[in-house]
C-alpha positions, 0 to 999 in steps of 0.5 A: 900377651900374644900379639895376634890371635884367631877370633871366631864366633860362637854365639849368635843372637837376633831381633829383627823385622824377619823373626825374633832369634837367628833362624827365622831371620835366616829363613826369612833372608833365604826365603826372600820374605820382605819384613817391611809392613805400614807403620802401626806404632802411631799415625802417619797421615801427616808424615812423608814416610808410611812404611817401617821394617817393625819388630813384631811380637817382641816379648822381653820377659824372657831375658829381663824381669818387669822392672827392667823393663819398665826402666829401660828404652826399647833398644835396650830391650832389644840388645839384652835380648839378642845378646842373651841368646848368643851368650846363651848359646855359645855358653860362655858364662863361667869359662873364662874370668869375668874380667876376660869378657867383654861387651861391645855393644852400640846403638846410633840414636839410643833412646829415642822413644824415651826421649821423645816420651819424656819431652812430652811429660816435661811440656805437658805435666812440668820437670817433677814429673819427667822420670828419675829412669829417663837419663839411664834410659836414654844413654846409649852406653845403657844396653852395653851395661845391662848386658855386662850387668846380668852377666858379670862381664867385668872386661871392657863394656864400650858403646860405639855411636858411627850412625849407621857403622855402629854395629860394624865398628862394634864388632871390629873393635872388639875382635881387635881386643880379642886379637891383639889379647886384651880379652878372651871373649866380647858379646858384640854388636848393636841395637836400635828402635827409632821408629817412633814419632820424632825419629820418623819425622826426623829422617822424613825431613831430611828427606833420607827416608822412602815415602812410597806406601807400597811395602814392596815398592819401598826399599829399591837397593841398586834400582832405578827406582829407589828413592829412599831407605825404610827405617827398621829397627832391632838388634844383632849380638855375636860372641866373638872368641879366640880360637884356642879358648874356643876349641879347648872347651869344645864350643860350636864354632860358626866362622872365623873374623878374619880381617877388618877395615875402618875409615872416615870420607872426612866430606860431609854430614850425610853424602858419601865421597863422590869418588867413594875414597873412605868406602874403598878404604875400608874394603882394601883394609878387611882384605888385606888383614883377611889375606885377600881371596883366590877366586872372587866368583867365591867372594860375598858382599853383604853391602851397606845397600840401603836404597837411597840414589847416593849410597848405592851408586858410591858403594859400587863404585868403592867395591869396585875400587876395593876389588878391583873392576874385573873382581867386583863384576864376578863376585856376588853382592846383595843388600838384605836391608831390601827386606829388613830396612835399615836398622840403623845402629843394629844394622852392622851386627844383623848383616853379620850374622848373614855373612857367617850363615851365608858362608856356614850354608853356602846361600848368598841371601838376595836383594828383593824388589830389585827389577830396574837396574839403575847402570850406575849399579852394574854388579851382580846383587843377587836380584830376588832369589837367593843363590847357591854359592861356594863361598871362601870369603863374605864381607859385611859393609857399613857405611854411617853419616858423617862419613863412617866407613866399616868393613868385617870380613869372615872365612870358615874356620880351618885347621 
């Protein structure tokens, strides 16, 4: 078993606010095209919060049959959709033993809605009538399992739950297993639909989420103005592939996953370290595994971005302490939940695929809505429009309460 080995990507898939498969999620980055929409699963008059990024016009049919999906909670749907189409597309099926493929695959709440739904059943129509599906349907180990199930993935299946590191932590831990020879392949990433009922009131109460009613004016990453993050929902898949088994078999090969870096605040439930130690961390950890950059103006920043007061101003200040100041002011960094909200568990895996597009297309996505610079967020975020760039490196940031701090980097691949 070698002891490092080169992992690349060679399949990608996506449900998200923006579109429902990679290229209309990567047009809409481009484009700027805002996904966030008022809330139209159920009322929200007595709510704080009114505005969500929603999936629209999923349809799981394509990638699980009815039954299926009568059993499984929606972000289950959504991770055996978006992992089908990255497995699909980077025909992994069948060139490597089952047991050298694995699945990573997270969300950082599960099955909300099914919860939720279920409590319902069993205060209003008593325990014989909850589900015999609700448990399988409420696990976060579930999407993982559905994965390797309709593909006979028999390598490693594990679910990572770090909030809203999840996806990041997926990804990071199974290019590890890739790396370091324990698989040859991992479909990895996360999903997440918490837009119901309970998890709006949940977070609205905790006072994490923005109660502007205006979609536009919602998600305010790096603005003055922000007040709060907009909950999206969704879910991002990559296949990760060590390079040699990738180039032998002449698959498409988008970038290299060159470096990650994973930390923990160890300070509190829901705030970030006010010397942004954990985030810094990371950050220094994903460079110096991806060995570092050679002109930080080539440099993109796909950051945690989520637009609440605290996060914005704290991950500044780690970029700036992971790149060092002169660096962090000329390298480009954007947040693109200012137009898919925050998904959460999936929002890691999205941004992910973004940084690999960004470096494939030489287009740094941009932080829309961005108009009043707060002087606490002084980089450049890349305001409204995107921007051309010739990129050498892109680094997605995830930052999860509880203090969860995961960075990935990615290179184009070479020779």
């Amino acid at each position: 078993m070698e002891s490092v080995r080169r992992v690349v990507i060679t399949g990608m898939g996506a449900v998200t606010p923006l579109g429902n498969d990679v290229p209309s999620f990567w047009e809409g980055l481009k484009a700027g095209r805002c996904g966030i929409g008022p809330i139209t699963r159920f009322d929200t008059t007595e709510y704080k919060a009114h505005v969500g990024a929603e999936v629209k016009e999923f349809d799981p049919l394509p990638y699980m049959d009815k039954g299926d999906v009568r059993r499984h909670d929606l972000f289950t749907q959504y991770a055996v959709a978006a992992a089908s189409q990255a497995v699909e597309e980077s025909g992994i099926v069948g060139t490597a033993a089952p047991e050298r493929i694995g699945t990573y695959f997270g969300s950082g709440i599960g099955g909300i809605n099914t919860f939720s739904q279920q409590t319902q059943v069993l205060m209003e129509k008593g325990p014989g009538r909850v589900s015999p599906f609700f448990i399988p349907a409420l696990i976060v180990n579930m999407a993982a399992g559905m994965i390797a199930i309709k593909y006979n993935f028999q390598g490693a299946a594990l679910s990572t739950v770090t909030a809203c590191a999840t996806g990041n932590n997926a990804i990071g831990e199974a290019y590890r297993a890739v790396r370091h020879g324990y698989l040859d392949a991992v479909v990895a990433g996360g999903a997440e639909a918490a837009i119901c009922p309970l998890g709006v009131a949940g977070f609205g109460n905790m006072k994490a989420l923005s109660t502007a009613t205006d979609p536009l004016e919602a998600c305010l990453p790096f603005d003055a103005r922000r007040s709060g993050f907009v909950m999206g929902e969704g879910s991002g898949a990559l296949v990760l592939e060590e390079y040699e088994h990738a180039k032998a078999r002449g698959a498409t090969i988008y970038g290299e996953l060159c470096g990650y870096g994973v930390s923990c605040d160890a300070h509190h439930i829901t705030a970030p370290h006010p010397e942004a130690i954990g985030g810094a961390a990371a950050l220094k950890q994903a460079l110096e595994e991806a060995g570092g950059f050679t002109d930080p103006a080539r440099v993109y920043i796909n950051a945690h971005g989520t637009g609440t007061p605290l996060n914005d101003s704290s991950e500044t200040l780690a970029i700036k302490k992971g790149l060092g100041e002169e660096a962090a002011h000329r390298c480009l960094v954007s947040s693109t939940k200012s137009m898919t909200g925050h998904m959460l568990g999936a929002a890691g895996a999205v941004e992910a695929i973004a940084c690999v597009l960004a470096l494939r297309d030489s287009v740094v996505p941009p932080t829309i809505g961005l108009r009043e610079p707060d002087p606490a967020c002084d980089l450049d975020y890349v305001p409204n429009t995107a921007r051309e760039a010739p990129l050498e490196l892109a680094l997605s940031a995830s930052l999860g309460f509880g203090g969860h701090n995961a960075y990935l980097a990615f290179k184009k691949v070479a020779d």
